[in-house]
C-alpha positions as CSV (number, residue, x, y, z in Angstrom):
1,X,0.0,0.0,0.0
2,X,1.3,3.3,-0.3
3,X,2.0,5.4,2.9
4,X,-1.6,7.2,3.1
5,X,0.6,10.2,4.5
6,X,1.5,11.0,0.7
7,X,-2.0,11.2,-0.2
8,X,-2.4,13.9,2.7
9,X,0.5,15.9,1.1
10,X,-1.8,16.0,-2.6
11,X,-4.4,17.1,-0.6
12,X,-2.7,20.2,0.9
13,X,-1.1,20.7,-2.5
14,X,-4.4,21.1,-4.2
15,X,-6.0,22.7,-1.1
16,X,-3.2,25.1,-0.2
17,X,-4.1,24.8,3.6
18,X,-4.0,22.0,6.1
19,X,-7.2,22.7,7.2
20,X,-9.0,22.7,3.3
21,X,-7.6,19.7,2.8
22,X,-8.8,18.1,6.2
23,X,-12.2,19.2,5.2
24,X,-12.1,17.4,2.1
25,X,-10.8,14.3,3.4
26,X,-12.7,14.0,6.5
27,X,-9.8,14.4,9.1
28,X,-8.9,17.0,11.3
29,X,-6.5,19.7,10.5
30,X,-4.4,18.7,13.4
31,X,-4.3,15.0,12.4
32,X,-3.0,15.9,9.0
33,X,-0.4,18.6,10.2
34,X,1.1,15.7,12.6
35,X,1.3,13.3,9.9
36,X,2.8,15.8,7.6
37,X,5.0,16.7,10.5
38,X,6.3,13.2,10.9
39,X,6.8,12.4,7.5
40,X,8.7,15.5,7.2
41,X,10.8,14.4,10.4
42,X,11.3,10.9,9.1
43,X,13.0,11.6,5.4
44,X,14.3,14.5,7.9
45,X,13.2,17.6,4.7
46,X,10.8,20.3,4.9
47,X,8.0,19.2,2.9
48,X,6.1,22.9,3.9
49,X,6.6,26.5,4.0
50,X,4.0,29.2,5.4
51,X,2.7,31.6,3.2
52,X,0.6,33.8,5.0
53,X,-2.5,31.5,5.6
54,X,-1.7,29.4,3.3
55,X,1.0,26.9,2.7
56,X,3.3,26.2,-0.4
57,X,5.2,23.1,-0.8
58,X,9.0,23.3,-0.9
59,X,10.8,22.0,-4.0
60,X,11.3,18.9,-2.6
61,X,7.7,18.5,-1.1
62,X,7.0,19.6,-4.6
63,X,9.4,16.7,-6.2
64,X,7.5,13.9,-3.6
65,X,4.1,14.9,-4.4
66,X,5.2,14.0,-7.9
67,X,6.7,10.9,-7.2
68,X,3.5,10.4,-5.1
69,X,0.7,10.4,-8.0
70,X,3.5,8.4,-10.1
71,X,3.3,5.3,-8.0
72,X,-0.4,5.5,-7.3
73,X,-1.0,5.4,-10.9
74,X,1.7,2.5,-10.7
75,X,-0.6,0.5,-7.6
76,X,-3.8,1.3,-9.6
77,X,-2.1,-0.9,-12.6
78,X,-1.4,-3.6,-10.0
79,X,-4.7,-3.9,-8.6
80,X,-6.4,-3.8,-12.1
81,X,-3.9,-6.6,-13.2
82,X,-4.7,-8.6,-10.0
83,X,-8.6,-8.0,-9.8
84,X,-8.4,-9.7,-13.3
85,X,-7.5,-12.8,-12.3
86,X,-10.5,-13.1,-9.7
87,X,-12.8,-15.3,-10.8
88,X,-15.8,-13.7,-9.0
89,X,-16.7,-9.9,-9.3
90,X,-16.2,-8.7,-5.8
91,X,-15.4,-5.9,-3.4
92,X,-15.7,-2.3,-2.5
93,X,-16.1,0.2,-5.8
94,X,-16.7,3.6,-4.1
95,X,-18.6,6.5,-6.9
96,X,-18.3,9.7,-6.2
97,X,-20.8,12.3,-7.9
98,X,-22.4,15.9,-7.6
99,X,-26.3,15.6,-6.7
100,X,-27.9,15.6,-9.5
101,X,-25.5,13.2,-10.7
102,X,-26.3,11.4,-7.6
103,X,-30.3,10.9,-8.5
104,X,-30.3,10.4,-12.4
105,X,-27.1,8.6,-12.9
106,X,-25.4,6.6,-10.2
107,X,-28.9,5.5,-8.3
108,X,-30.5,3.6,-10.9
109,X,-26.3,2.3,-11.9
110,X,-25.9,1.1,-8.5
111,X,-28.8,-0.7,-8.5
112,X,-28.3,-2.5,-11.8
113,X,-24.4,-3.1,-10.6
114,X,-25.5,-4.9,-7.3
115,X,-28.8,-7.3,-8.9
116,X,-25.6,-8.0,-11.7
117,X,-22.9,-8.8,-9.4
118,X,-23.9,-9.5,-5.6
119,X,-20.4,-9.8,-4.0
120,X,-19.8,-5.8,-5.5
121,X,-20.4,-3.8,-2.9
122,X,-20.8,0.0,-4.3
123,X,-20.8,2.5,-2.3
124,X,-22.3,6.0,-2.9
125,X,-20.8,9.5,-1.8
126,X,-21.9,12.7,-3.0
127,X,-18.8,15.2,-4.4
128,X,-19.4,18.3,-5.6
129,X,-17.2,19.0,-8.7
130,X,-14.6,20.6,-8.0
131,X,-13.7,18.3,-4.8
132,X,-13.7,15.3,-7.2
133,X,-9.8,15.3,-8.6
134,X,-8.4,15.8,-4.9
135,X,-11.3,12.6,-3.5
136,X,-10.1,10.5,-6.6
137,X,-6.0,10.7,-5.4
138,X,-6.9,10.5,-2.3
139,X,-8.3,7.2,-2.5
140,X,-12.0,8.6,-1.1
141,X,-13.4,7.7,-4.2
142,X,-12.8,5.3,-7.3
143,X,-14.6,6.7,-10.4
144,X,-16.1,10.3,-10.0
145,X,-18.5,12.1,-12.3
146,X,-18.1,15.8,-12.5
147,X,-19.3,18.9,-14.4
148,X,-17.0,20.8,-16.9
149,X,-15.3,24.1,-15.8
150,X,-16.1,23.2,-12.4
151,X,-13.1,20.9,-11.6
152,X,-10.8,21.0,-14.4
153,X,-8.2,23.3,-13.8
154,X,-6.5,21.2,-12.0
155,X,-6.4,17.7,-14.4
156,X,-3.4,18.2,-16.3
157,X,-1.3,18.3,-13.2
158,X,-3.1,15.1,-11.6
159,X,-2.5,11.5,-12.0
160,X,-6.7,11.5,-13.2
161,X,-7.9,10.3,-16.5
162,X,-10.7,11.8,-17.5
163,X,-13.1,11.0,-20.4
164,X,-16.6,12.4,-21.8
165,X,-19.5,10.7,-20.8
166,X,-22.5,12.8,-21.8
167,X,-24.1,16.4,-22.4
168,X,-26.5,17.9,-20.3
169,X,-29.4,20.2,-21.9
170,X,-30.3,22.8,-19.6
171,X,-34.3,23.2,-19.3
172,X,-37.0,25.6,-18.3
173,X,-38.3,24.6,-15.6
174,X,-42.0,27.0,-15.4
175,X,-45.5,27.0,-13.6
176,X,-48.3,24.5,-14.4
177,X,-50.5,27.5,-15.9
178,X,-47.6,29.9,-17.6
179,X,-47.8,30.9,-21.3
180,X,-44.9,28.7,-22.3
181,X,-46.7,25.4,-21.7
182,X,-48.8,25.6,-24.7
183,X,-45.5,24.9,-26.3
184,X,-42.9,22.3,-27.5
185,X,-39.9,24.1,-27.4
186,X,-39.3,27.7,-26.2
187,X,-36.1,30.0,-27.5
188,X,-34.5,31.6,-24.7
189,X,-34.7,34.9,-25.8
190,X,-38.4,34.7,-25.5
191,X,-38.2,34.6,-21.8
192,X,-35.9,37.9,-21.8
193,X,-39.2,39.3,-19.4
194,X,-39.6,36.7,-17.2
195,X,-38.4,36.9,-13.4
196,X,-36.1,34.0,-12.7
197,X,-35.3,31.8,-9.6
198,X,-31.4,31.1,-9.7
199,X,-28.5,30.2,-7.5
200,X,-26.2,34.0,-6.2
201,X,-24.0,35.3,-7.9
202,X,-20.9,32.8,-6.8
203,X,-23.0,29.7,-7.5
204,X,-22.7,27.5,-10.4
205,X,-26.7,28.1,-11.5
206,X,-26.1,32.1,-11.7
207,X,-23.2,32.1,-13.9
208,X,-24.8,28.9,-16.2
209,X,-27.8,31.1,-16.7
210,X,-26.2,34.5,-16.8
211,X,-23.6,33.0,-19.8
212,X,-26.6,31.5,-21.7
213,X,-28.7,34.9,-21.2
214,X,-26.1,37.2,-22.4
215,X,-25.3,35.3,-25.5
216,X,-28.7,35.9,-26.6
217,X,-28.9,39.5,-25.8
218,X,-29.9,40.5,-22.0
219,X,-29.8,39.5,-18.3
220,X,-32.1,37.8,-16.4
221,X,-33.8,39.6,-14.1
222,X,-33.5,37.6,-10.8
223,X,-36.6,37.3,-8.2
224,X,-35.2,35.0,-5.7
225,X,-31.7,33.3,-4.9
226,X,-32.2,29.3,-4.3
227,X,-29.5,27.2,-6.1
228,X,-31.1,23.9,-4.4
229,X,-33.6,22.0,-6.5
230,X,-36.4,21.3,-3.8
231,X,-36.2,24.7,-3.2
232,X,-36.3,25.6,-6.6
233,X,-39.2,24.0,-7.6
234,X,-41.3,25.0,-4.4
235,X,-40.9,28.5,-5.6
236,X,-41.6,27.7,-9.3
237,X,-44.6,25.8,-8.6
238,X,-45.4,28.9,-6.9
239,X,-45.2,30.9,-9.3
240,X,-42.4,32.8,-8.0
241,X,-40.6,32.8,-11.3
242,X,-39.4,30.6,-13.8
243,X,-35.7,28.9,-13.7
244,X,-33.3,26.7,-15.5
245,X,-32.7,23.2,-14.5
246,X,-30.3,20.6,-16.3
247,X,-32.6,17.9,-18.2
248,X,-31.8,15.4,-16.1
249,X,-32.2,16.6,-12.7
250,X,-36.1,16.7,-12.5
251,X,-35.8,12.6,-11.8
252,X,-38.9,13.5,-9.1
253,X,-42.1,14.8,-10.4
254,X,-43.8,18.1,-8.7
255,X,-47.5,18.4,-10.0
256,X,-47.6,22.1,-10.6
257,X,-44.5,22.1,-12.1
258,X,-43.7,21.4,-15.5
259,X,-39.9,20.8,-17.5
260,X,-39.7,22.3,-20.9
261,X,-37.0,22.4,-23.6
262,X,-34.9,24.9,-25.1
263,X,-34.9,25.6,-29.0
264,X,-32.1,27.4,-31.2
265,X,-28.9,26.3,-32.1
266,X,-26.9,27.3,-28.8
267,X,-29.3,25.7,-26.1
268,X,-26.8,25.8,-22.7
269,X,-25.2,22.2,-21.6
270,X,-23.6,20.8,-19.1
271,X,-20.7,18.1,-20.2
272,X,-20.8,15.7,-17.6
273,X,-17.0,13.6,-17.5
274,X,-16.2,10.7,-16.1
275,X,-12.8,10.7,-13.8
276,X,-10.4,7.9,-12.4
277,X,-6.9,7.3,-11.1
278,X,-4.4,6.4,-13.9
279,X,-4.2,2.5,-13.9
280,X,-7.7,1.3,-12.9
281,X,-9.4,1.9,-16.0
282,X,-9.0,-1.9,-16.7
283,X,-9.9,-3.5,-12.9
284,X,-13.1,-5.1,-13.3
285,X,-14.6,-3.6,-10.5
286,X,-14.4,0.0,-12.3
287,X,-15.2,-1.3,-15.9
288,X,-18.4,-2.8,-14.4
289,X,-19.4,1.2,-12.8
290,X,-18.2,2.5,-16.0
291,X,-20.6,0.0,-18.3
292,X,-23.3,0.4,-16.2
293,X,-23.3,4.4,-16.3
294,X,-23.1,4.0,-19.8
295,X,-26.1,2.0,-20.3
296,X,-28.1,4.6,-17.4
297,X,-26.8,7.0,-19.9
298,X,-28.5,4.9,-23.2
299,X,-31.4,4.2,-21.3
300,X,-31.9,8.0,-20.4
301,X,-31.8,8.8,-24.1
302,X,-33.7,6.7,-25.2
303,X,-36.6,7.6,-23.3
304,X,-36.0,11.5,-24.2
């Protein structure tokens, strides 16, 4: 196994403070500083340097964290090559996913992975995007599924492959008894009047709608602040305003709400991608998550 401590030292590279990177893993900050401490003190180099509130790896800490995400990609090779030779498929797989990922995607994978196989033992925890690359090295997770632009800054310098796995079509989501349901399809400049229901300013949900506004001539004109989708649709169905909701995140019915799609040529997306450590693609365990997403992922649209 390798020494769990190096996988603490990724962390606080990513997270540029002990205590960021304790939150993302779980721990305390003081846990991980005395494990850092002692790792330092046992290949007897600084691995750390302050910088004001943060923290900045030395050159060498730099040179080990390196060395670090080389031999995990090196043990994820090992594991794949010995899960092979199991004859049963068995084990922990643990997914890691943002919400609505959660409810559309892994649920309904999950369940088809453990009526296939009943020795694999998935295991479910939700991720938001941009904690994903940092869960995947640390070994909290073993495939993660992430939105674009949220989380990607970072994958070049990681030991993470990451692939496509599908697009997103953002939605309106409106009242039972507006205007737009006598319609198919409805251009998003045609809503330039509406009052809209979208996350604040620093969420992900503002700046999606406020990019896909713009580019067709204004800015929304927001009526209440609720990123949440529970609370989102209890203030659409309302009639508090209208918002928009990625296609498939309205996995649970509301009665006076109703889901209606976007026409033109440059109708927002999300791209959903699919991440793992370098070296698993091939263990069993992860190319049974990976086929079963994608058939969630036929199946889904299919149906649309």
């Amino acid at each position: 196994m390798i020494d769990a401590r190096l996988q603490l030292l990724i962390a606080v590279s990513e997270y540029k403070t002990v205590t960021a990177a304790a939150e993302a893993l779980y721990r305390s900050p003081s846990g991980v500083s005395k494990q850092l401490k002692e790792l330092a003190a046992e290949l007897d180099i600084d691995l750390l340097e302050r910088q004001g509130r943060r923290v900045r790896l030395t050159p060498a800490g730099q040179r080990l964290v390196n060395h670090a995400r080389a031999l995990n990609a090196q043990w994820e090779t090992a594991l794949s090559d010995t899960a092979a030779a199991a004859r049963q498929l068995c084990g922990p797989v643990t997914i890691g996913s943002f919400p609505t990922g959660i409810s559309s995607l892994v649920t309904p994978t999950v369940s088809q992975l453990r009526t296939r196989h009943g020795s694999l033992r998935p295991l479910v925890v939700e991720t938001y995007s941009r904690e994903v690359l940092v869960a995947l090295e640390s070994g909290a997770i073993d495939v993660g599924l992430f939105v674009a632009e949220e989380a990607t800054s970072r994958i070049e310098d990681s030991h993470i492959d990451v692939c496509d796995l599908m697009d997103d079509p953002i939605d309106l989501l409106i009242p039972h008894d507006h205007p737009f349901n006598d319609r198919e399809r409805v251009a998003l400049v045609d809503a330039a009047h509406e009052e809209w229901i979208t996350g604040q300013s620093h969420q992900d949900s503002y700046a999606e709608l406020l990019a896909a506004t713009r580019a067709v001539g204004y800015s929304p004109r927001v009526a209440h602040y609720a990123q949440e989708l529970t609370a989102v649709t209890a203030l659409v169905a309302a009639g508090l305003g209208i918002a928009a909701v990625p296609r498939i995140a309205m996995t649970i019915s509301h009665p006076n709400v109703n889901q209606i799609a976007l026409a033109g040529r440059d109708v927002p997306r999300r791209r959903i991608l699919l991440a793992m450590r370098r070296g698993s693609a091939e263990n069993p365990r992860i190319e049974a998550v990976v086929a079963a997403l994608r058939e969630r992922i036929a199946d889904l649209r299919r149906d649309q």
